[in-house]
PyMOL Python script that loads the backbone (N, CA, C, O; Angstrom):
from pymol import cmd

cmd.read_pdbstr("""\
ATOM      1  N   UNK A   1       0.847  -1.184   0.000  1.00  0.00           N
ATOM      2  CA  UNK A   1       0.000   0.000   0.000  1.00  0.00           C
ATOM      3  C   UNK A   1       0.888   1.242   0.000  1.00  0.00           C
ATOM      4  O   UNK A   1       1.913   1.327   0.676  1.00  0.00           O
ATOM      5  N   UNK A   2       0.524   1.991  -0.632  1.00  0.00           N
ATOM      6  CA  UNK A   2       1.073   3.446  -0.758  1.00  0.00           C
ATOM      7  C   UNK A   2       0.579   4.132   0.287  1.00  0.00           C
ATOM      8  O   UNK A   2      -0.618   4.412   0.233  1.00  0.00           O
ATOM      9  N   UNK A   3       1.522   4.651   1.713  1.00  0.00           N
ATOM     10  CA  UNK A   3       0.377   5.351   2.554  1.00  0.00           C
ATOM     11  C   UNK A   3       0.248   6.472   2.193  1.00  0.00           C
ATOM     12  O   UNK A   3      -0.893   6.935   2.187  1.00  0.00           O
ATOM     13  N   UNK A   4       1.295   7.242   1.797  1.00  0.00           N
ATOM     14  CA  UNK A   4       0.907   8.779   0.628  1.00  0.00           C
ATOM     15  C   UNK A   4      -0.650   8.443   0.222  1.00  0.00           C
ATOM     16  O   UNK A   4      -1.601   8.822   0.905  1.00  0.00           O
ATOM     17  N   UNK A   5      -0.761   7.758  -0.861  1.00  0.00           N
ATOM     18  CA  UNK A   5      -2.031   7.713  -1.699  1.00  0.00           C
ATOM     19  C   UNK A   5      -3.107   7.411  -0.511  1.00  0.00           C
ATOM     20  O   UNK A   5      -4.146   8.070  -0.504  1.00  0.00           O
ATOM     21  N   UNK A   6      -2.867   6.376   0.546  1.00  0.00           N
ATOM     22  CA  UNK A   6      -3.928   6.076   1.263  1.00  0.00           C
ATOM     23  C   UNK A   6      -4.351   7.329   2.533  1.00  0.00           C
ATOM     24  O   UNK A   6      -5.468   7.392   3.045  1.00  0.00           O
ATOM     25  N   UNK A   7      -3.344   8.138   2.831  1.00  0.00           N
ATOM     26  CA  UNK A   7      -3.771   9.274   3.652  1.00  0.00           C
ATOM     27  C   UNK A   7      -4.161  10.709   2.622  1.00  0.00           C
ATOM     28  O   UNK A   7      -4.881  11.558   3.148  1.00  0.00           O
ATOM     29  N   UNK A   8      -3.746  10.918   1.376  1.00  0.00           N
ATOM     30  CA  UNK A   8      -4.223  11.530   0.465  1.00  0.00           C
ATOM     31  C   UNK A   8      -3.114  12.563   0.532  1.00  0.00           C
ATOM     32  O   UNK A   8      -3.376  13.749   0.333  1.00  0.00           O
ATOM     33  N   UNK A   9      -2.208  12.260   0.733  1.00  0.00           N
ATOM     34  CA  UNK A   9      -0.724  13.306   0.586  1.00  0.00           C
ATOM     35  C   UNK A   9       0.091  12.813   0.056  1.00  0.00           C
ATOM     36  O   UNK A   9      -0.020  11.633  -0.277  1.00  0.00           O
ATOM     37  N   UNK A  10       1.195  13.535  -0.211  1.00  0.00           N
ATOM     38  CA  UNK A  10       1.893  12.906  -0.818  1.00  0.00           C
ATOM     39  C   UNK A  10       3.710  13.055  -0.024  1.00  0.00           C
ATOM     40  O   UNK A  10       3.990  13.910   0.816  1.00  0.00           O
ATOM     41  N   UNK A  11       4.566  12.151  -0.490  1.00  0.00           N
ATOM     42  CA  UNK A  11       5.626  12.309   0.431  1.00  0.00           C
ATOM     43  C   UNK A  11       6.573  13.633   0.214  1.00  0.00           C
ATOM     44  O   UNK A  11       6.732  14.440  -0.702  1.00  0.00           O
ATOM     45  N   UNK A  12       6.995  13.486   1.231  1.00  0.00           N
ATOM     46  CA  UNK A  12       7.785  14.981   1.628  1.00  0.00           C
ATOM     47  C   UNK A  12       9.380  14.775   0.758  1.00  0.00           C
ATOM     48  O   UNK A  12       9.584  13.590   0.493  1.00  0.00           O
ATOM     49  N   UNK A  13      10.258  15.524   0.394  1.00  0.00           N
ATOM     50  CA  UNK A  13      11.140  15.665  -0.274  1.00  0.00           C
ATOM     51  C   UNK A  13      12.307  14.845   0.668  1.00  0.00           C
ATOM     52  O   UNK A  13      12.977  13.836   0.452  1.00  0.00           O
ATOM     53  N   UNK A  14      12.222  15.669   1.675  1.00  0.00           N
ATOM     54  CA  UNK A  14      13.165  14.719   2.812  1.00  0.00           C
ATOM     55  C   UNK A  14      13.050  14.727   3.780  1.00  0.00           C
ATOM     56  O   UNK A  14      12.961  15.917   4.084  1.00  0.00           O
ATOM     57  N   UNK A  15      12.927  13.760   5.183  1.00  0.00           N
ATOM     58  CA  UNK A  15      13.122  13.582   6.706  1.00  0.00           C
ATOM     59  C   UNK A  15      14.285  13.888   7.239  1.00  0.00           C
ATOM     60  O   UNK A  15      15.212  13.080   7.182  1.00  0.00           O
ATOM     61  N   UNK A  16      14.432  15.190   7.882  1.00  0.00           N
ATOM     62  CA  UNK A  16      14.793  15.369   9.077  1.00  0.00           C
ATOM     63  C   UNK A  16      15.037  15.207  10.211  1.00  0.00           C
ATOM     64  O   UNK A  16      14.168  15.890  10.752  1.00  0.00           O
ATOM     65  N   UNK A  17      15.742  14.684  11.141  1.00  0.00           N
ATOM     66  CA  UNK A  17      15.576  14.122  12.183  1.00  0.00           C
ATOM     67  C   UNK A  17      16.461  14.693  13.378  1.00  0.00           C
ATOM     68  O   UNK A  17      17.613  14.303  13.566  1.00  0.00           O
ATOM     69  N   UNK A  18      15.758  15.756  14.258  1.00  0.00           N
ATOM     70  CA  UNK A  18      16.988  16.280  14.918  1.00  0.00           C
ATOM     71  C   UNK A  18      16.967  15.361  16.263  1.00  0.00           C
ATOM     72  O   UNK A  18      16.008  15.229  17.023  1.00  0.00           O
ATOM     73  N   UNK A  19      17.935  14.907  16.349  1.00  0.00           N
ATOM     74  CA  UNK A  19      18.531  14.251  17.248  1.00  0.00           C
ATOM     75  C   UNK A  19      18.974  14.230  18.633  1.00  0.00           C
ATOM     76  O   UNK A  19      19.967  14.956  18.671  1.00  0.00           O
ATOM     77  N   UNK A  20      18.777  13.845  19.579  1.00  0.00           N
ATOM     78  CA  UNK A  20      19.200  14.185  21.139  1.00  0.00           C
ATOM     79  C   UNK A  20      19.307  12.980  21.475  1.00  0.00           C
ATOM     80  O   UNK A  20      18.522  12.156  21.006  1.00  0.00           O
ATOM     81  N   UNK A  21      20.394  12.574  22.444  1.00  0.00           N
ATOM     82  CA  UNK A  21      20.798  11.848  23.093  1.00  0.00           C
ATOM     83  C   UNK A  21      19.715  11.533  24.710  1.00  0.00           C
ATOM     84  O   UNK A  21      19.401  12.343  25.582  1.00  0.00           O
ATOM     85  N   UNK A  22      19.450  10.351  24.615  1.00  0.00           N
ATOM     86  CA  UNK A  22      18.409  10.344  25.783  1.00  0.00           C
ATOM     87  C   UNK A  22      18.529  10.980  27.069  1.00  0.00           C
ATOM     88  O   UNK A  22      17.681  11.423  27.845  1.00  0.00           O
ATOM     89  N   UNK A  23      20.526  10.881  27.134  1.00  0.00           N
ATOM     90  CA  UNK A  23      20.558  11.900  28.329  1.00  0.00           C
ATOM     91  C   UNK A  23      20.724  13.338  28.598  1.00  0.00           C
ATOM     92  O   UNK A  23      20.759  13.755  29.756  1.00  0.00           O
ATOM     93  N   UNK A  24      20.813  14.003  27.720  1.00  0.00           N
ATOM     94  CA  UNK A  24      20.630  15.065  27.307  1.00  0.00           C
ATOM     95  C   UNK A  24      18.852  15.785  27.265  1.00  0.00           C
ATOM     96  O   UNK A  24      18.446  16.795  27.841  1.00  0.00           O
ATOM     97  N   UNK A  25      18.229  14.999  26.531  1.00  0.00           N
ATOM     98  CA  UNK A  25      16.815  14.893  27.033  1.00  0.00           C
ATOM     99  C   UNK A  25      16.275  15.240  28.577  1.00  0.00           C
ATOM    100  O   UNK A  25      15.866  16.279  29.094  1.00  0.00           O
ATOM    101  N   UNK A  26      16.465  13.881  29.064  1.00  0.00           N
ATOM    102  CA  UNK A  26      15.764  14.030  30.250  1.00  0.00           C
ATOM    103  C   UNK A  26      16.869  15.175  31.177  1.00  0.00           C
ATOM    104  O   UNK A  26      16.219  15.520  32.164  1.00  0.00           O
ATOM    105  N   UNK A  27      18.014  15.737  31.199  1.00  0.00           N
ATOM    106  CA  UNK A  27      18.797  16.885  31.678  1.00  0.00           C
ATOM    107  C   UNK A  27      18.193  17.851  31.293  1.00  0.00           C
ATOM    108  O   UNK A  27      18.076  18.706  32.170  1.00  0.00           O
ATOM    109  N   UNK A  28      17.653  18.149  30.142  1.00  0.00           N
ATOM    110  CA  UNK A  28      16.821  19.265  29.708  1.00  0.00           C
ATOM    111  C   UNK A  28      15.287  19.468  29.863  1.00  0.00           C
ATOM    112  O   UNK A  28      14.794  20.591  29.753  1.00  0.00           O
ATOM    113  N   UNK A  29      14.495  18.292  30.137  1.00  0.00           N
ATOM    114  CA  UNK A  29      13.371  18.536  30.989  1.00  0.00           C
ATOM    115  C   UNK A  29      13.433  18.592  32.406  1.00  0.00           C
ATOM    116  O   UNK A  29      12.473  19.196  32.884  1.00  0.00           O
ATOM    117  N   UNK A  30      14.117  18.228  33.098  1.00  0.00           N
ATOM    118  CA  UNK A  30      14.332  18.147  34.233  1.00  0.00           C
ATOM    119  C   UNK A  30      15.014  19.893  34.422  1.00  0.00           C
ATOM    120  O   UNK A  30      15.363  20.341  35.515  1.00  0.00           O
ATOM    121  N   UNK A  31      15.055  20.324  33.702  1.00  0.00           N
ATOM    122  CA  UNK A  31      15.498  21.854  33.895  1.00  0.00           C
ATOM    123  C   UNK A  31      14.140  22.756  33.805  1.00  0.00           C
ATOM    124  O   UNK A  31      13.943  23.777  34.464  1.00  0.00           O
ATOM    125  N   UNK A  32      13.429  22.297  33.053  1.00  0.00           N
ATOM    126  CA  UNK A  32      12.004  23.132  33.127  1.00  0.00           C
ATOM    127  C   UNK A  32      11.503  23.537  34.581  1.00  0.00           C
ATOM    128  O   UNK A  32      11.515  22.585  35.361  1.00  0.00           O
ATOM    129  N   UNK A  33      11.173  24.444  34.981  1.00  0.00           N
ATOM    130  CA  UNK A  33      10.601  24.947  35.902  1.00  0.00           C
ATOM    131  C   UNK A  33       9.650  23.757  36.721  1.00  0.00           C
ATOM    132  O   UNK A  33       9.541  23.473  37.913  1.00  0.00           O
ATOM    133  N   UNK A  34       9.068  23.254  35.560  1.00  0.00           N
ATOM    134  CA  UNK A  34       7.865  22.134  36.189  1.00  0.00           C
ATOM    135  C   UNK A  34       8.721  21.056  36.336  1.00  0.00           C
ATOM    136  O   UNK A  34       8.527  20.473  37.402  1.00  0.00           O
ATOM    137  N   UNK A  35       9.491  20.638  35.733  1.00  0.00           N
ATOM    138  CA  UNK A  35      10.347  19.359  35.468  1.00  0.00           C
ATOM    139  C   UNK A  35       9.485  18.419  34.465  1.00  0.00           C
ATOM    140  O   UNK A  35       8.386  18.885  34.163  1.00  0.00           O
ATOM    141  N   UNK A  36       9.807  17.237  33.939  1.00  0.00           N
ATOM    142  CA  UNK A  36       9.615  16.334  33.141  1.00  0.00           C
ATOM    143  C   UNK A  36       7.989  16.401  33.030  1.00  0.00           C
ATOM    144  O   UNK A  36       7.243  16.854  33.898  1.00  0.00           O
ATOM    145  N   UNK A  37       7.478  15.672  31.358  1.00  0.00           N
ATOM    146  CA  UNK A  37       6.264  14.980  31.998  1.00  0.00           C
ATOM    147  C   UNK A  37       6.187  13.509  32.136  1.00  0.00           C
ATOM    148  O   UNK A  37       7.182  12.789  32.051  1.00  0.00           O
ATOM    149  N   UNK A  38       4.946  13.062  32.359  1.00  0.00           N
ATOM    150  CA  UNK A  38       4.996  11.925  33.229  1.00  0.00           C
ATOM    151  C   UNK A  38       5.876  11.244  32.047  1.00  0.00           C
ATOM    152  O   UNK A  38       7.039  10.983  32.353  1.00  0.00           O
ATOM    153  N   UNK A  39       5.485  10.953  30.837  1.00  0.00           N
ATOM    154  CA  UNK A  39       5.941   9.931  29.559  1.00  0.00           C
ATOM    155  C   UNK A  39       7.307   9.687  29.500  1.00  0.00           C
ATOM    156  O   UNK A  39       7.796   8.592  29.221  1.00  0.00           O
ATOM    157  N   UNK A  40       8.196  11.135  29.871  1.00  0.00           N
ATOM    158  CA  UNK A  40       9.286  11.693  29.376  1.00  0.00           C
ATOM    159  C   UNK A  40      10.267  10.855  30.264  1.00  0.00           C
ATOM    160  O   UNK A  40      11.185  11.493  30.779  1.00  0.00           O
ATOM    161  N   UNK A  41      10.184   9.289  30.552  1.00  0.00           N
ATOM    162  CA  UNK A  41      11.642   8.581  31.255  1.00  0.00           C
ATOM    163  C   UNK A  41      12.216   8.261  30.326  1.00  0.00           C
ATOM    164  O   UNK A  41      11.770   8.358  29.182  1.00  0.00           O
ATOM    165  N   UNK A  42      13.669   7.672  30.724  1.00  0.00           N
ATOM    166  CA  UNK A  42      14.683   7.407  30.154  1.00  0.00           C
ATOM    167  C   UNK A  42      13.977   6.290  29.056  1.00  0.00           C
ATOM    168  O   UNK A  42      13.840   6.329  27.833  1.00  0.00           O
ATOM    169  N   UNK A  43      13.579   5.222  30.145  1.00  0.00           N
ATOM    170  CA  UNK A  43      12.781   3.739  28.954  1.00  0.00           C
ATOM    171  C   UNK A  43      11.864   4.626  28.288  1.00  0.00           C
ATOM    172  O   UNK A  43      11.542   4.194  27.181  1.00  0.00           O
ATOM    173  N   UNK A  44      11.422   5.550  28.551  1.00  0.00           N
ATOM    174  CA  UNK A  44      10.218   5.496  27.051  1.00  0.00           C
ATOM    175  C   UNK A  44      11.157   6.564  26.219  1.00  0.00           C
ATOM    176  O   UNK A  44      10.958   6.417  25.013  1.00  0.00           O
ATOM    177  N   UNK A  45      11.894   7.353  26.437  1.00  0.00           N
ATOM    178  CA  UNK A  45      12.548   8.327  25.531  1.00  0.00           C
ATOM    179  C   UNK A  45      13.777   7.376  24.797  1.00  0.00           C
ATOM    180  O   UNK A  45      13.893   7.564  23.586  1.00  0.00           O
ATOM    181  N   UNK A  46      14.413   6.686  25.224  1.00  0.00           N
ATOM    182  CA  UNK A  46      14.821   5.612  24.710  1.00  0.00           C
ATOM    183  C   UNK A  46      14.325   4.389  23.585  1.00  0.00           C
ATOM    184  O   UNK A  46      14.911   3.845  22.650  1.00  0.00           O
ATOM    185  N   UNK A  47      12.726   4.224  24.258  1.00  0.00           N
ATOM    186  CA  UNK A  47      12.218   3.082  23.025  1.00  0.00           C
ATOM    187  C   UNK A  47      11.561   4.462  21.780  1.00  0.00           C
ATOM    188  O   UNK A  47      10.991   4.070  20.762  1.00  0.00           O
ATOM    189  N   UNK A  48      11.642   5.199  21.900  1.00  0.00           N
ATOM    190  CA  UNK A  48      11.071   6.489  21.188  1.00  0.00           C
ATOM    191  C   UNK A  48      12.177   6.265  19.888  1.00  0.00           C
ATOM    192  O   UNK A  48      12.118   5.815  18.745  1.00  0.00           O
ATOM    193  N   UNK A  49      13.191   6.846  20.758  1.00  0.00           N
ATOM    194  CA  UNK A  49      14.428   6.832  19.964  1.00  0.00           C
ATOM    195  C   UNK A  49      14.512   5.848  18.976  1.00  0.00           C
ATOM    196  O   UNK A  49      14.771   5.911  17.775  1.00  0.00           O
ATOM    197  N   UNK A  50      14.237   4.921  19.735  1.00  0.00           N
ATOM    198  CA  UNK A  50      15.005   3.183  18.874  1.00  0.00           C
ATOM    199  C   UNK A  50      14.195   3.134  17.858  1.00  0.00           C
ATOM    200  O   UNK A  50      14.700   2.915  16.758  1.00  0.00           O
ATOM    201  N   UNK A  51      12.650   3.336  17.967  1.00  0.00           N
ATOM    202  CA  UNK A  51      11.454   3.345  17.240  1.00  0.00           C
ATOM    203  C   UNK A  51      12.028   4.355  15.931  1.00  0.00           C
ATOM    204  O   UNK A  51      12.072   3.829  14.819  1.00  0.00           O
ATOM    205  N   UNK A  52      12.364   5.474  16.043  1.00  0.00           N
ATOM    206  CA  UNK A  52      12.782   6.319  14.698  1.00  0.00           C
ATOM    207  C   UNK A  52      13.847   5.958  14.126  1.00  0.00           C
ATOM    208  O   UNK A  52      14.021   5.912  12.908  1.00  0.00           O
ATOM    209  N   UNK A  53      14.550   5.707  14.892  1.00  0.00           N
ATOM    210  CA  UNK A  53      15.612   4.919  13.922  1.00  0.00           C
ATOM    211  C   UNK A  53      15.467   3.236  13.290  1.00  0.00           C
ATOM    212  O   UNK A  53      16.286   2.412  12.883  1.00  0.00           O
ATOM    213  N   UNK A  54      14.636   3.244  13.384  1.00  0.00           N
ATOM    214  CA  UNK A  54      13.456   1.775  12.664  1.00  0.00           C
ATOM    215  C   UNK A  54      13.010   2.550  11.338  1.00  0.00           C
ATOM    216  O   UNK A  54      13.158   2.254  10.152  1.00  0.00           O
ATOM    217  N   UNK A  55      12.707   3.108  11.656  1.00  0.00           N
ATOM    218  CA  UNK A  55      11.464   4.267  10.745  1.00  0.00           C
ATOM    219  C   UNK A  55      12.421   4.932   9.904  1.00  0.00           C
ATOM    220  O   UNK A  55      12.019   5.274   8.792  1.00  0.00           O
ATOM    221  N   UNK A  56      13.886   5.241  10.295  1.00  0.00           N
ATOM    222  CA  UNK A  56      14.583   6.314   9.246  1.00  0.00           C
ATOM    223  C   UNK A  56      15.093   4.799   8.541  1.00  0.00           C
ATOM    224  O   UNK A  56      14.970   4.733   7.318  1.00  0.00           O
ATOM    225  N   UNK A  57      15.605   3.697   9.193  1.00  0.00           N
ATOM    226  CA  UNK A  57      15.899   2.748   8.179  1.00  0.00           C
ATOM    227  C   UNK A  57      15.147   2.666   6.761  1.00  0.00           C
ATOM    228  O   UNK A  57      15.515   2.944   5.620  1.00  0.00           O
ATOM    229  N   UNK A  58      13.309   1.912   7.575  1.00  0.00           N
ATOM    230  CA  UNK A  58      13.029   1.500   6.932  1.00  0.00           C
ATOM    231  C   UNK A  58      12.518   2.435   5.355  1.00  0.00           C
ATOM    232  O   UNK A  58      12.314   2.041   4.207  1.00  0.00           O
ATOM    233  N   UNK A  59      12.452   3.830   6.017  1.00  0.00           N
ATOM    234  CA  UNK A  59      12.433   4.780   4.695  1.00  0.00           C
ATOM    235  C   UNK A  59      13.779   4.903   3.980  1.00  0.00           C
ATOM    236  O   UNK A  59      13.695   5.202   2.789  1.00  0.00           O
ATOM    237  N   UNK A  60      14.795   4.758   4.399  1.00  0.00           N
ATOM    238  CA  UNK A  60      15.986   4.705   3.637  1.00  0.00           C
ATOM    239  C   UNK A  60      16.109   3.683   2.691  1.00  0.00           C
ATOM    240  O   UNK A  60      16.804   3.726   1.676  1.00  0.00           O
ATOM    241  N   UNK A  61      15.645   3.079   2.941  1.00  0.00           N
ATOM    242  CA  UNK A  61      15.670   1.317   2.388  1.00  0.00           C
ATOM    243  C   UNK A  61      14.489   1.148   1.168  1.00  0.00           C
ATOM    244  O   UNK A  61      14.634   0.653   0.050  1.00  0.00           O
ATOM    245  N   UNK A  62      13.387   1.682   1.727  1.00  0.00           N
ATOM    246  CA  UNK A  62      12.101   1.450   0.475  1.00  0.00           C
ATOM    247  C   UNK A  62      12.011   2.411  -0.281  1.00  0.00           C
ATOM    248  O   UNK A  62      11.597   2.253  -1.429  1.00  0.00           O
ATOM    249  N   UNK A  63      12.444   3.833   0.279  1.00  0.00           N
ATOM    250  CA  UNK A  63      12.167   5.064  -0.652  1.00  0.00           C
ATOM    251  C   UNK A  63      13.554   5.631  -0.897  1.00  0.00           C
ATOM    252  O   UNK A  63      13.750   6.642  -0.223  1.00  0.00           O
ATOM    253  N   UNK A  64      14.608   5.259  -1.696  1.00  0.00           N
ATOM    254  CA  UNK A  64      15.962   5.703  -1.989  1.00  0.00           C
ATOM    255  C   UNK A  64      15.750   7.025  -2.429  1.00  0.00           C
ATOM    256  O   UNK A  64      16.240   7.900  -1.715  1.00  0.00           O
ATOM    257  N   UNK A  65      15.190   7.344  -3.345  1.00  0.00           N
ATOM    258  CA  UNK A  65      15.013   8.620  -3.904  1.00  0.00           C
ATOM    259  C   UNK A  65      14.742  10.016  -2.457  1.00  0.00           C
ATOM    260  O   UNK A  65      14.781  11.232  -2.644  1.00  0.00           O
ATOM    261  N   UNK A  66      14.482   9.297  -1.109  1.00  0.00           N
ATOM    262  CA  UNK A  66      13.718  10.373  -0.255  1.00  0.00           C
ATOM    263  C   UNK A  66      15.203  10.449   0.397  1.00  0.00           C
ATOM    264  O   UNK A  66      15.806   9.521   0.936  1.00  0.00           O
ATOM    265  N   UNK A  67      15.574  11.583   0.241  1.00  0.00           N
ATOM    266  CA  UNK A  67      16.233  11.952   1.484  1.00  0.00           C
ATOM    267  C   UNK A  67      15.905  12.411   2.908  1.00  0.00           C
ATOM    268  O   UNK A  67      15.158  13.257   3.400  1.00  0.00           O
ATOM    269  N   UNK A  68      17.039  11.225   3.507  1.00  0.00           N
ATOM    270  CA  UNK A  68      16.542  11.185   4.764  1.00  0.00           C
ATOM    271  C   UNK A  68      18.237  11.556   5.757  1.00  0.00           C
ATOM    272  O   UNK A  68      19.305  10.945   5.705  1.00  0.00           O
ATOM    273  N   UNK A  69      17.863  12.715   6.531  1.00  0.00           N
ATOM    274  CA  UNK A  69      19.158  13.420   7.343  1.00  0.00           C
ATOM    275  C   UNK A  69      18.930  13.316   8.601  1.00  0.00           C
ATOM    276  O   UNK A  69      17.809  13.694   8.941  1.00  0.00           O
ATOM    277  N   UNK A  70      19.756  12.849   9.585  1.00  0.00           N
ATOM    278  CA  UNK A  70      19.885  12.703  10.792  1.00  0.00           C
ATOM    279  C   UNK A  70      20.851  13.722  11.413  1.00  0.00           C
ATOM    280  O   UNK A  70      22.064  13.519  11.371  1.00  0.00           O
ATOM    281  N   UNK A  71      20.185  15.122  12.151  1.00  0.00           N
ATOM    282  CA  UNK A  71      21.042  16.138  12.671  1.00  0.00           C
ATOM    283  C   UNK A  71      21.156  16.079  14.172  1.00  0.00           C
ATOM    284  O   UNK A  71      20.358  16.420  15.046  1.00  0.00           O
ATOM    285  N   UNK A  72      22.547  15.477  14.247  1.00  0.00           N
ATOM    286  CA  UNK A  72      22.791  15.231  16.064  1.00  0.00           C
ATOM    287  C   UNK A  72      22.941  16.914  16.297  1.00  0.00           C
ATOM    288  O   UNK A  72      23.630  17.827  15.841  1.00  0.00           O
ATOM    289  N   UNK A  73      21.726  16.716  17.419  1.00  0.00           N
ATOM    290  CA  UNK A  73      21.907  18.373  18.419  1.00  0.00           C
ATOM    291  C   UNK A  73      22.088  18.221  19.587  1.00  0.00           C
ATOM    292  O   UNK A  73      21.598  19.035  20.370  1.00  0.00           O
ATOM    293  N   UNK A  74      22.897  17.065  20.080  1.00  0.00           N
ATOM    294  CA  UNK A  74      23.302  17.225  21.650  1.00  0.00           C
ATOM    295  C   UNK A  74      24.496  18.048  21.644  1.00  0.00           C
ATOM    296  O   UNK A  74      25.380  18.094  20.788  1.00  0.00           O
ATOM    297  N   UNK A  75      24.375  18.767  22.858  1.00  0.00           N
ATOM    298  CA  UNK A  75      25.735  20.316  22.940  1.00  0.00           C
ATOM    299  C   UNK A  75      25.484  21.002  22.009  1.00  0.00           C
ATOM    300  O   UNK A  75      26.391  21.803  21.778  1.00  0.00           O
ATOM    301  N   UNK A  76      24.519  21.073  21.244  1.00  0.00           N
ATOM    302  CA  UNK A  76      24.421  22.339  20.149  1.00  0.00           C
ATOM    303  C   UNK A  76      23.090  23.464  20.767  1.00  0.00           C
ATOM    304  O   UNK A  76      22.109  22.954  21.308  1.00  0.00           O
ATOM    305  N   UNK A  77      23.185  24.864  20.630  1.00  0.00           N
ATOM    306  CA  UNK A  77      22.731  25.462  21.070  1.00  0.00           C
ATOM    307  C   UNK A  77      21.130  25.691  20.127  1.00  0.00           C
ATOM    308  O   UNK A  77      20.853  25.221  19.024  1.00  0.00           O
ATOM    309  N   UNK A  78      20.350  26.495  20.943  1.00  0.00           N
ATOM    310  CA  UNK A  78      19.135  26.394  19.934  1.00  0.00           C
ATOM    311  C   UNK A  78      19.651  27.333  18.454  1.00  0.00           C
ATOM    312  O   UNK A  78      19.250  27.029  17.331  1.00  0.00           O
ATOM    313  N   UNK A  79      20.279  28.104  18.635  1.00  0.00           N
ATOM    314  CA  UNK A  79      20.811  28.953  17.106  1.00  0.00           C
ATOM    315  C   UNK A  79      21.542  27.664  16.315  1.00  0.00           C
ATOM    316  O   UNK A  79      21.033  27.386  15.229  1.00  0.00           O
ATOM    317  N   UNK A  80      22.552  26.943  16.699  1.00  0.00           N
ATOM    318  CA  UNK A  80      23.319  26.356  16.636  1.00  0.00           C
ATOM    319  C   UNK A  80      22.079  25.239  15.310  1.00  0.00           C
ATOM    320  O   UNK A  80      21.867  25.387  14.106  1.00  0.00           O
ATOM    321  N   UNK A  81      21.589  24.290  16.254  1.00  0.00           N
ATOM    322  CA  UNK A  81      20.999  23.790  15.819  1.00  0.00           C
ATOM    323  C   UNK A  81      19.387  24.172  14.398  1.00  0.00           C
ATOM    324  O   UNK A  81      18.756  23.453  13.624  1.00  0.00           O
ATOM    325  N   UNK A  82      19.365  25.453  14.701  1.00  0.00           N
ATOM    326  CA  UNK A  82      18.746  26.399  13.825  1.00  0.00           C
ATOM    327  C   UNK A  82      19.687  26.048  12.621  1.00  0.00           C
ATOM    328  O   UNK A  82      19.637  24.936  12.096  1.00  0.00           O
ATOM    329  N   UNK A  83      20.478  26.953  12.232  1.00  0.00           N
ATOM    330  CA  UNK A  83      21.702  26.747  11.320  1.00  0.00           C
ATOM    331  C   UNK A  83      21.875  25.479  11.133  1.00  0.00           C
ATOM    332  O   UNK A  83      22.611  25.401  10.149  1.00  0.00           O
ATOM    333  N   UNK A  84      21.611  24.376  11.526  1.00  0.00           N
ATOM    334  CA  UNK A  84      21.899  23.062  10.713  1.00  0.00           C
ATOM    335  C   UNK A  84      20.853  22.465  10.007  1.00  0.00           C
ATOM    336  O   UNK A  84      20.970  21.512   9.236  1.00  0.00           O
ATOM    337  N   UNK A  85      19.376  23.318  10.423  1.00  0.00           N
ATOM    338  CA  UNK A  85      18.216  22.973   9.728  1.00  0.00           C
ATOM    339  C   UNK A  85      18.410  23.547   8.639  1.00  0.00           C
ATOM    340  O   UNK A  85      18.409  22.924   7.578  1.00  0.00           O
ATOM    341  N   UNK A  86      18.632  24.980   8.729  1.00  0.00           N
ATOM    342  CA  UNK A  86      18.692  25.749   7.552  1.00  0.00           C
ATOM    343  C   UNK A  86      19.499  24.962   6.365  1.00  0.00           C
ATOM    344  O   UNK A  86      19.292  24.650   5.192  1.00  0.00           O
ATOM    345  N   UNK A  87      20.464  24.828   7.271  1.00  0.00           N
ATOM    346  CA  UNK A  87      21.587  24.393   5.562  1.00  0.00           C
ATOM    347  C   UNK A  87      21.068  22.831   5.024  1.00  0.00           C
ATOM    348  O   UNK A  87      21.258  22.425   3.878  1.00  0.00           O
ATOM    349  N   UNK A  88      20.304  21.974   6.218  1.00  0.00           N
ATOM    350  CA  UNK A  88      20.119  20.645   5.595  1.00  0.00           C
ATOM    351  C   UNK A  88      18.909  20.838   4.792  1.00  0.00           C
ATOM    352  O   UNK A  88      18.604  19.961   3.984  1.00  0.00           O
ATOM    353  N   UNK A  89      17.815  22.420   4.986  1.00  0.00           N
ATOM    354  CA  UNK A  89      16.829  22.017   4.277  1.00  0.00           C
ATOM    355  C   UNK A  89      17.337  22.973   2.713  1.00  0.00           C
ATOM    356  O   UNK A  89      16.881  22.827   1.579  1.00  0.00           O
ATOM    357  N   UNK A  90      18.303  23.838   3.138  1.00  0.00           N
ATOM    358  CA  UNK A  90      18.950  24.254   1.666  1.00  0.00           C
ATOM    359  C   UNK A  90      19.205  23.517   0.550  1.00  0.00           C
ATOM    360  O   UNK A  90      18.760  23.643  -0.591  1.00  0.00           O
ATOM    361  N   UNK A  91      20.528  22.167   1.344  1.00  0.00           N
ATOM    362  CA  UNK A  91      20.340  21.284   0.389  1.00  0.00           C
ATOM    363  C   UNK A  91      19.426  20.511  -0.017  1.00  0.00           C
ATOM    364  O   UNK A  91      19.422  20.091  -1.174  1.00  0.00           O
ATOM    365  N   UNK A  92      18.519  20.201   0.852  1.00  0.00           N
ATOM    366  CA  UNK A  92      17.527  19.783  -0.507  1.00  0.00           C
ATOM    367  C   UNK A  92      16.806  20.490  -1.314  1.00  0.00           C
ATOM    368  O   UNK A  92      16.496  19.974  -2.388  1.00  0.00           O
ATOM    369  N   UNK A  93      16.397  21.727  -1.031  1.00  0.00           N
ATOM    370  CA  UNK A  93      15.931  22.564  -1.756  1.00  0.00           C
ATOM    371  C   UNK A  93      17.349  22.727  -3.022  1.00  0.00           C
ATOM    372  O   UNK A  93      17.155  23.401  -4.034  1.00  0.00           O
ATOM    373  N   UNK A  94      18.443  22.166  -2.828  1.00  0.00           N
ATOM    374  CA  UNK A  94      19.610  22.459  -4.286  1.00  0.00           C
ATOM    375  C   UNK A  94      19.052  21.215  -5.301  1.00  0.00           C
ATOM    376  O   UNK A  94      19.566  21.044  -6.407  1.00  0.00           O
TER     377      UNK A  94
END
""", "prot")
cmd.dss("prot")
cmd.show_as("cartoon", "prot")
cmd.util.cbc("prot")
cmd.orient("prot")
């Protein structure tokens, strides 16, 4: 099945994937004023993780033509990480 055709869209040029390290994650909710929410533990931000990188495979694998970019933003600042969207969605827009 085509899920494009079956949700009535069509696929995106390329996946993005900005990246955080699980411990980096939960260090950065745990900084929020409120702290974490309930979902946000290590095991579920972890099987989260594992789950997209299933998902960037299996689109790498069936849809060659789709580019698919994985941008590690642990230690990168929010500008920082701004600027790596920009230029990864530049290149595909080249």
């Amino acid at each position: 099945m085509d899920t494009g055709r079956h949700f009535g869209v069509s696929l995106p040029d390329g996946v993005l994937l900005l990246d955080l390290l699980v411990s980096e994650a939960l260090r950065r909710t745990g900084e929020r004023p409120r702290g974490g929410e309930l979902h946000e533990t290590g095991a579920f931000l972890a099987a989260t993780r594992e789950r997209y990188d299933t998902v960037l495979e299996h689109l790498s694998r069936t849809r060659p033509h789709l580019t698919v970019r994985r941008l590690p933003c642990s230690g990168l600042s929010v500008d920082e990480v701004a600027a790596e969207v920009r230029d990864a969605v530049a290149a595909l827009s080249a």
